[in-house]
FIMARTOR-147217 format. One record per residue: residue number from 0; residue in one letter; z, y, x of N, C-alpha, C in turn. Coordinates in steps of 0.2 Angstrom, whole numbers, plus 5000, padded with zeros to 4 digits. Atoms other than C-alpha are relative to their C-alpha. Layout:
<rs>
(NUM,'A',(Z,Y,X),(Z,Y,X),(Z,Y,X)),
...
</rs>
This chain:
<rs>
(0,'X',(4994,4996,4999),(4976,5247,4928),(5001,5002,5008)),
(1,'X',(4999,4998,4995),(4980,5258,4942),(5004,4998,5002)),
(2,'X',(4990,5001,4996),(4995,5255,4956),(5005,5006,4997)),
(3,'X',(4996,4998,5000),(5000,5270,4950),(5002,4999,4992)),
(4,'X',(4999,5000,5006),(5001,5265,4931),(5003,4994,5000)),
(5,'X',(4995,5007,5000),(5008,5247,4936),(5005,5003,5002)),
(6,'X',(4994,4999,4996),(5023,5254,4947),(5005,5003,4993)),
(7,'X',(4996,4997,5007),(5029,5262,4930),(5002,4994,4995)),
(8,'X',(4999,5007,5006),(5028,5245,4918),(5005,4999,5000)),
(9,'X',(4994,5003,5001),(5044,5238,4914),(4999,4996,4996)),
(10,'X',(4999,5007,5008),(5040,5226,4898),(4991,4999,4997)),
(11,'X',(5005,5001,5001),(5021,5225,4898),(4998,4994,5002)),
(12,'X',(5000,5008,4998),(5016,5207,4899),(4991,5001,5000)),
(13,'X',(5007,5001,5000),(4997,5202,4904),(4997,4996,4997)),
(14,'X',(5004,5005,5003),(4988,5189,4894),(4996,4996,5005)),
(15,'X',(5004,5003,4995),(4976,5186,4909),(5002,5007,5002)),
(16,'X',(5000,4995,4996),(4976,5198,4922),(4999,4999,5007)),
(17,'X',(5002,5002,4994),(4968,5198,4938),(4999,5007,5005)),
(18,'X',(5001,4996,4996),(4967,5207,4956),(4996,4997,5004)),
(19,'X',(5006,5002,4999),(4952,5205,4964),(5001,5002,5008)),
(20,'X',(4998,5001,4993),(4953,5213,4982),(5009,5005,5002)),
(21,'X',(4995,4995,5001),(4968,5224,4991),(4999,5001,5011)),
(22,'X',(5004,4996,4995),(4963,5236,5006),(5005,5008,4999)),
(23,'X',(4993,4995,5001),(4974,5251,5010),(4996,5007,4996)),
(24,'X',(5001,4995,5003),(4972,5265,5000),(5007,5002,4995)),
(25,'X',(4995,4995,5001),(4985,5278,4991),(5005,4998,5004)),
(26,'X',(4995,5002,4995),(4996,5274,5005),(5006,5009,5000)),
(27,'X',(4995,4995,4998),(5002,5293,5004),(5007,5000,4992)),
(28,'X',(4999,5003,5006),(5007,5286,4987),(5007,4994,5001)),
(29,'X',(4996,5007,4999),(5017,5271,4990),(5002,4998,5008)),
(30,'X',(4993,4999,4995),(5024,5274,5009),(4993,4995,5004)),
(31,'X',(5004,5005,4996),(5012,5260,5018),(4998,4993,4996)),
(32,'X',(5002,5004,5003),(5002,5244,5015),(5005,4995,4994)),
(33,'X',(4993,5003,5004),(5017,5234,5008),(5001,5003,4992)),
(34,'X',(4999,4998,5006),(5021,5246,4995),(4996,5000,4995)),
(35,'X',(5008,5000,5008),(5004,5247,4988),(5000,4995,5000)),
(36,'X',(4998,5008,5001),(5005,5227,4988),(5002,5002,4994)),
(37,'X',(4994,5002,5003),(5019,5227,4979),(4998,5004,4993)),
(38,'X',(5003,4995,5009),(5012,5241,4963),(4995,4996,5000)),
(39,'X',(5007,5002,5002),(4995,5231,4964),(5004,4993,4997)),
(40,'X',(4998,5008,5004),(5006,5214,4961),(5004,5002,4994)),
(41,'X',(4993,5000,5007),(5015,5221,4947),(4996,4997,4993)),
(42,'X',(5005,5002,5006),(4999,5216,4937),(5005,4994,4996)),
(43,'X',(4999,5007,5004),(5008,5199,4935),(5005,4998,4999)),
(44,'X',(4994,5002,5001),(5024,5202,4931),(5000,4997,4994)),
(45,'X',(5000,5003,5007),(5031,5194,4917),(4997,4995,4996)),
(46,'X',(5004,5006,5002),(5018,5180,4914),(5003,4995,5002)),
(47,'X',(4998,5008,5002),(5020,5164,4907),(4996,4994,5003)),
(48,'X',(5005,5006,4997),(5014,5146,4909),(4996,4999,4996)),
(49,'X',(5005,5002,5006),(5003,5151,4893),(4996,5008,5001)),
(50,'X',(5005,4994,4999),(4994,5165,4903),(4997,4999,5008)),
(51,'X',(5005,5001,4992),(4981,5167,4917),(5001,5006,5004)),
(52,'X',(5000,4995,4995),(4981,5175,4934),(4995,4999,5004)),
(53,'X',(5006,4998,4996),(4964,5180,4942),(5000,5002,5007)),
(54,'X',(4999,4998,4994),(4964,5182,4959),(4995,4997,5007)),
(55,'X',(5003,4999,4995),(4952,5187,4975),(5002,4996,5006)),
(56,'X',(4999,5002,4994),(4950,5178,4991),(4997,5001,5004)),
(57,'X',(5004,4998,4999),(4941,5188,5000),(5004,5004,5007)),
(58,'X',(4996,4996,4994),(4954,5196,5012),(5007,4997,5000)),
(59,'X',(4992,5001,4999),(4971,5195,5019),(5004,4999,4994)),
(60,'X',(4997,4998,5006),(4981,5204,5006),(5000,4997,4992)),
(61,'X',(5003,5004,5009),(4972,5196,4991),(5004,4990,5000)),
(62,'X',(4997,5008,4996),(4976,5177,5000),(5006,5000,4999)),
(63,'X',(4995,5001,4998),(4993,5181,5004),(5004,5002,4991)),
(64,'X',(4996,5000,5007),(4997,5187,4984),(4996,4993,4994)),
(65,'X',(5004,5005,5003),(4986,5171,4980),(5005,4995,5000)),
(66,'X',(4995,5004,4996),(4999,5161,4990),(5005,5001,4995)),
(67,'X',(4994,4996,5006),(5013,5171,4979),(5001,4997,4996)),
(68,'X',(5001,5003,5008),(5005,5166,4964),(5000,4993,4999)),
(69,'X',(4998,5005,4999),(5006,5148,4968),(5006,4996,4996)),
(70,'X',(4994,5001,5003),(5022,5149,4963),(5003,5003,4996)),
(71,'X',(4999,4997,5005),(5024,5158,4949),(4997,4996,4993)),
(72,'X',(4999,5007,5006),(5023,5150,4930),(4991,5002,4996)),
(73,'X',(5006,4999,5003),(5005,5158,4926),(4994,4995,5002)),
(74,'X',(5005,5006,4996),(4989,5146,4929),(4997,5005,5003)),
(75,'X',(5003,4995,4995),(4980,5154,4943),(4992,4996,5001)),
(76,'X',(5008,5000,5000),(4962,5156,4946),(4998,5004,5008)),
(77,'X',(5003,4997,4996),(4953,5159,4962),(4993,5002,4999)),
(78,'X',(5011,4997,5001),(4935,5170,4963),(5001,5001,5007)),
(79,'X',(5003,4996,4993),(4924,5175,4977),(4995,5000,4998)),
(80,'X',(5009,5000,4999),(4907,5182,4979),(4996,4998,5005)),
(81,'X',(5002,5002,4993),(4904,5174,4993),(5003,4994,5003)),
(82,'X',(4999,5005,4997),(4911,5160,4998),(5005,4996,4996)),
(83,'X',(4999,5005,5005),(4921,5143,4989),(5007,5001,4996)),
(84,'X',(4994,4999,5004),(4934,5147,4975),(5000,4995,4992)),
(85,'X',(5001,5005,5005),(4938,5139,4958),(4994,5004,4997)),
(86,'X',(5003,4997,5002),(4925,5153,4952),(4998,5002,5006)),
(87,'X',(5000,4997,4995),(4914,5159,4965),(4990,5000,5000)),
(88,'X',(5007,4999,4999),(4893,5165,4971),(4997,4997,5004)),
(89,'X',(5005,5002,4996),(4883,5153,4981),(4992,5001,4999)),
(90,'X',(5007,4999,5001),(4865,5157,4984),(4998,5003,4994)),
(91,'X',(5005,4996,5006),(4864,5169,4972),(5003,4999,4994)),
(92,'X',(4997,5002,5006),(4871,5158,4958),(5007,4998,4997)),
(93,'X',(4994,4999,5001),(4888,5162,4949),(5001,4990,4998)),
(94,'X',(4998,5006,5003),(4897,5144,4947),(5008,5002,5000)),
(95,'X',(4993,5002,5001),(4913,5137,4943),(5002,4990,5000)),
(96,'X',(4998,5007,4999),(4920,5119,4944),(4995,4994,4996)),
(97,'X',(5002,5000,5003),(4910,5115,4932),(4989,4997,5000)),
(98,'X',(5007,4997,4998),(4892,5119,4938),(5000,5010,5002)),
(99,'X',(5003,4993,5000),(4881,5134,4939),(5002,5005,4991)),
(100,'X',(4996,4996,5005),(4886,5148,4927),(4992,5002,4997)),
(101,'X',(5007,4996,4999),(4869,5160,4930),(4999,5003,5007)),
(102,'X',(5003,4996,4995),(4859,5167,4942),(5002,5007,5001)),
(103,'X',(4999,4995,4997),(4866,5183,4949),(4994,5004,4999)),
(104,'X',(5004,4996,4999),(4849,5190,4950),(4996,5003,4992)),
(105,'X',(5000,4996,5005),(4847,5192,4932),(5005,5004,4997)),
(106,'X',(4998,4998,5004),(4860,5202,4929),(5000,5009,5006)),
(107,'X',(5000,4995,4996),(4853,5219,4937),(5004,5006,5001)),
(108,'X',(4997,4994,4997),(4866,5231,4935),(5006,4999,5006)),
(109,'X',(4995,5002,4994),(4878,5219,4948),(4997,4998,5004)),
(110,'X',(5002,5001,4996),(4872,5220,4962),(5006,4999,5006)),
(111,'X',(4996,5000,4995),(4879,5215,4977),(5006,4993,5001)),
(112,'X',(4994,5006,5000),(4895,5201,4983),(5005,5003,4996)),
(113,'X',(4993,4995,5001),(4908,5212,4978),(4997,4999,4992)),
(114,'X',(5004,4999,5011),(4898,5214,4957),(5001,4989,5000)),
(115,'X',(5001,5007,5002),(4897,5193,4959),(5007,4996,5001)),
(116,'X',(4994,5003,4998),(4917,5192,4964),(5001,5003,4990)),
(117,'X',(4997,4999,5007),(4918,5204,4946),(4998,4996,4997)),
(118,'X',(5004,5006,5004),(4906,5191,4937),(5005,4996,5000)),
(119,'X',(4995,5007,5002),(4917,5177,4942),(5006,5002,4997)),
(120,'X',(4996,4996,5002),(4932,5188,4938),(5001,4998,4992)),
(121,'X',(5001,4999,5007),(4926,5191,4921),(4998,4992,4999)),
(122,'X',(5001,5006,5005),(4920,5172,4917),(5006,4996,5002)),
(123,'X',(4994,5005,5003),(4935,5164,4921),(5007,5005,4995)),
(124,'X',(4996,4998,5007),(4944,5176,4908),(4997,4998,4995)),
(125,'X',(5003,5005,5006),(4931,5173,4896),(5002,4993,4999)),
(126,'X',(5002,5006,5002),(4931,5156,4898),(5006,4997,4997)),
(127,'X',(4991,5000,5002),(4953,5157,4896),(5000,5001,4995)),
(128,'X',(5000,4999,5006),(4949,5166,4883),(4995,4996,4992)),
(129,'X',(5004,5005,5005),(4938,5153,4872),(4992,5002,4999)),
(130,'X',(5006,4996,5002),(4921,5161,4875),(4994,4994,5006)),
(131,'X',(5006,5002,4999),(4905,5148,4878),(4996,4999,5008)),
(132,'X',(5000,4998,4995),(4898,5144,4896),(4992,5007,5000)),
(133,'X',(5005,4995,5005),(4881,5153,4885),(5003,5006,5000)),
(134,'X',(4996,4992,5002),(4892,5166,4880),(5001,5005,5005)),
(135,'X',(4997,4999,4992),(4898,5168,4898),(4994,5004,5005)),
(136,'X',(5006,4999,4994),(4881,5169,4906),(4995,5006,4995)),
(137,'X',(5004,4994,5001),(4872,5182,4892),(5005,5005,5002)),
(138,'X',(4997,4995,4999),(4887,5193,4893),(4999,5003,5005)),
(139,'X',(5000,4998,4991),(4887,5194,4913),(4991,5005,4999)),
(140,'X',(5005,5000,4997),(4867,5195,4913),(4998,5008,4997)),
(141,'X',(5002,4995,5005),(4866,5210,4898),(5005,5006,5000)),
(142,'X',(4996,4994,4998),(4881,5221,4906),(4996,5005,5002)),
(143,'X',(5004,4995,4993),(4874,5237,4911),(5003,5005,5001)),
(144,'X',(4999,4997,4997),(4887,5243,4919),(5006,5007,5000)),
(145,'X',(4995,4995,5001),(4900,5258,4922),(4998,5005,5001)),
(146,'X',(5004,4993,4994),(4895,5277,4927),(5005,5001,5005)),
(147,'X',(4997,5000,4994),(4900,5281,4945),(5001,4993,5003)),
(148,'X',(4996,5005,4996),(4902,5262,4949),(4991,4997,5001)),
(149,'X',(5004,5002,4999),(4883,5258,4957),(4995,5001,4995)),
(150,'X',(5002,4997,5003),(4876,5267,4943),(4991,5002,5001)),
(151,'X',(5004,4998,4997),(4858,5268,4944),(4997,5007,4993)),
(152,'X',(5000,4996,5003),(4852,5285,4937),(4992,5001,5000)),
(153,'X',(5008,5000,5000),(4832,5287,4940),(4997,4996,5003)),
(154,'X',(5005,5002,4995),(4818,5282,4948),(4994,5004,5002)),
(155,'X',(5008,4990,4998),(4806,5298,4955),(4996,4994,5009)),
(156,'X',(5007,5005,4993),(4789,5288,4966),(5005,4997,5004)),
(157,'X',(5000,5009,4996),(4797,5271,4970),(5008,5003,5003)),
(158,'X',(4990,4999,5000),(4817,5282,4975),(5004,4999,4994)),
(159,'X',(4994,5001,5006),(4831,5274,4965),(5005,5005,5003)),
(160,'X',(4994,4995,4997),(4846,5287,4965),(5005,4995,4997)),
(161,'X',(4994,5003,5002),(4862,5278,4963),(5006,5002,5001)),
(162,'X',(4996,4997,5001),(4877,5286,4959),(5006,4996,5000)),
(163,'X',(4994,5002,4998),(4892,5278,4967),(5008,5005,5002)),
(164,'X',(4998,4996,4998),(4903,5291,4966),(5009,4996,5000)),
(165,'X',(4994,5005,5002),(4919,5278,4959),(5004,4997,5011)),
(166,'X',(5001,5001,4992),(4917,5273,4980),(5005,5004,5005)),
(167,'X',(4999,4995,4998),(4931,5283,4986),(5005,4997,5008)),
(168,'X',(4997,5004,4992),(4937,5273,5003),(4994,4996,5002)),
(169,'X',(5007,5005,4996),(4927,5265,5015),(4998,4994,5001)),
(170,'X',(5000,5007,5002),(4931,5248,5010),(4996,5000,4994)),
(171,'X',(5004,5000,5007),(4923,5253,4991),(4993,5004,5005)),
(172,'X',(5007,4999,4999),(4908,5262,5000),(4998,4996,5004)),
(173,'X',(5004,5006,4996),(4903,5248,5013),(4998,4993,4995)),
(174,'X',(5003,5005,5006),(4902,5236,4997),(4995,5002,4999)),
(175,'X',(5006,4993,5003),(4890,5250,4990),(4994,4996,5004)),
(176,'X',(5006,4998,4994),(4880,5252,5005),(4996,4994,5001)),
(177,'X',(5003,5006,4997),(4877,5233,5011),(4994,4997,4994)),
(178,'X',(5004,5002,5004),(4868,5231,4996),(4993,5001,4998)),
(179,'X',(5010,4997,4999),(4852,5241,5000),(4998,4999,5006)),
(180,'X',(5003,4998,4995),(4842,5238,5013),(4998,5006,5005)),
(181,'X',(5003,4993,4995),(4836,5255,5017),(5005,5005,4995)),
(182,'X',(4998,4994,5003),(4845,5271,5009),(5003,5006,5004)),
(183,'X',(4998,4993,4996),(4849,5289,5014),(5009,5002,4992)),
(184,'X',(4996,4999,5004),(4868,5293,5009),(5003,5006,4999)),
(185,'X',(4997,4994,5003),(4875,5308,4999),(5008,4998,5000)),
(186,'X',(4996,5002,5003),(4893,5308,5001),(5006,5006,5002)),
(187,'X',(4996,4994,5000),(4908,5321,5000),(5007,4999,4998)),
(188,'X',(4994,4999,5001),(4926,5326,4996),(5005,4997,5006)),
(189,'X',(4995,4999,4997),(4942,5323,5003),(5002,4994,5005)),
(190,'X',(4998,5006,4998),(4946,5312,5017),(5007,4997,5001)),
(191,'X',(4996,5004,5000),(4957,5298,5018),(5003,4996,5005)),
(192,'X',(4998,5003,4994),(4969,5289,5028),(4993,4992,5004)),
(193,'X',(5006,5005,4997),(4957,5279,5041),(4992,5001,5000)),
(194,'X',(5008,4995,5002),(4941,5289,5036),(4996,4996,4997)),
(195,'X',(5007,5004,5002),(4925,5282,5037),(4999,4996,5007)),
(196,'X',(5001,5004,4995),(4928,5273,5054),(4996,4992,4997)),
(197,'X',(5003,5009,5002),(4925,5254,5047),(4993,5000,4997)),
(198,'X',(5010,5003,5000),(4906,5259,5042),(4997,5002,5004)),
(199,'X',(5006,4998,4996),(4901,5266,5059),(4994,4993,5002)),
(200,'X',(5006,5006,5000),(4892,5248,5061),(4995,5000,4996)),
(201,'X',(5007,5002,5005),(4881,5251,5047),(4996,5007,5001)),
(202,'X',(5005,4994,4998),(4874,5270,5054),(4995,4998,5007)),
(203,'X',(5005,5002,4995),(4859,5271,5064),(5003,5001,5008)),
(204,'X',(4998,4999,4991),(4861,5272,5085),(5001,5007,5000)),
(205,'X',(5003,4993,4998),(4852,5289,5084),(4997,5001,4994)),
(206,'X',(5004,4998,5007),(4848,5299,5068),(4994,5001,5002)),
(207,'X',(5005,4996,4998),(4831,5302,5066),(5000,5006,4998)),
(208,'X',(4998,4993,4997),(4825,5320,5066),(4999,4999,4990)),
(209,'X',(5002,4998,5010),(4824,5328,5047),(4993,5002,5000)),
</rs>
């Protein structure tokens, strides 16, 4: 669900429903950070204490509606892809309370911290929803993924091209990015408030020549 199709809900209740990170964007939309907060929290309105609330800890904003949730009647679930939640990615390996889930590296269309934040996402819905920690670990490892979301589209003499078009802030492109070692990047369209400032740290000093 978008912010801009949450801000409309009035009586739609979520079963499970999770927010994963929150980084400013449509802001020309909802007036400032706050605003878009507040249409991304709409996910949980109206849940009970017989439904689940997924929820990122990976940033401020996701922290502070984690905090929120605390006190509201839904049971709440923390993820990360990277560092200690009730679902989360160490070395590689998706766990939960429980143990290890799977190994991350077989599931080659998710790449990256941010793909191993959706993994745990998705397995503690799954797991809400009565589905095997087996069941849990084929489905993650056998996704192959969305078009525009890290998409990989060929491979021409040893170049993979991958189509991250879905990427349209610099907080979704620096996800992208960090997950290749080497690559040359194609990107366009319209900019957005705060640009592309936050990935000057991942361009070169000095371009080389063409």
């Amino acid at each position: 669900m978008s912010s801009y199709m949450l801000e409309r809900l009035v009586s739609v209740r979520f079963d499970a429903a999770a927010m994963l990170n929150l980084s400013a964007d449509h802001i020309d939309r909802h007036g400032d950070m706050a605003g878009y907060a507040m249409a991304k929290r709409a996910i949980f309105d109206r849940q009970t204490s017989d439904d689940l609330a997924v929820i990122g800890v990976e940033d401020d904003g996701a922290r502070a509606m984690a905090a929120w949730l605390d006190h509201q009647p839904a049971k709440v679930v923390r993820v990360s892809g990277s560092g200690l939640a009730d679902v989360f990615c160490r070395d590689g390996i998706l766990r939960d309370t429980n143990g290890p889930i799977l190994h991350m590296s077989g599931a080659i269309a998710l790449p990256g911290a941010h793909n191993a934040q959706n993994a745990a996402a998705a397995a503690a819905i799954a797991a809400f929803l009565g589905l095997t920690r087996d069941q849990i670990a084929s489905g993650i490892a056998s996704y192959p993924g969305l078009p525009h979301r890290q998409q990989r589209i060929v491979t021409i003499d040893g170049v993979t091209f991958v189509n991250d078009s879905k990427a349209t802030n610099a907080d979704a492109a620096e996800r992208a990015l960090i997950c290749y070692e080497r690559l040359i990047w194609i990107a366009g369209g319209m900019g957005k408030e705060g640009g592309i400032v936050p990935l000057i740290p991942y361009f070169p000093a000095s371009p080389e020549p063409c």
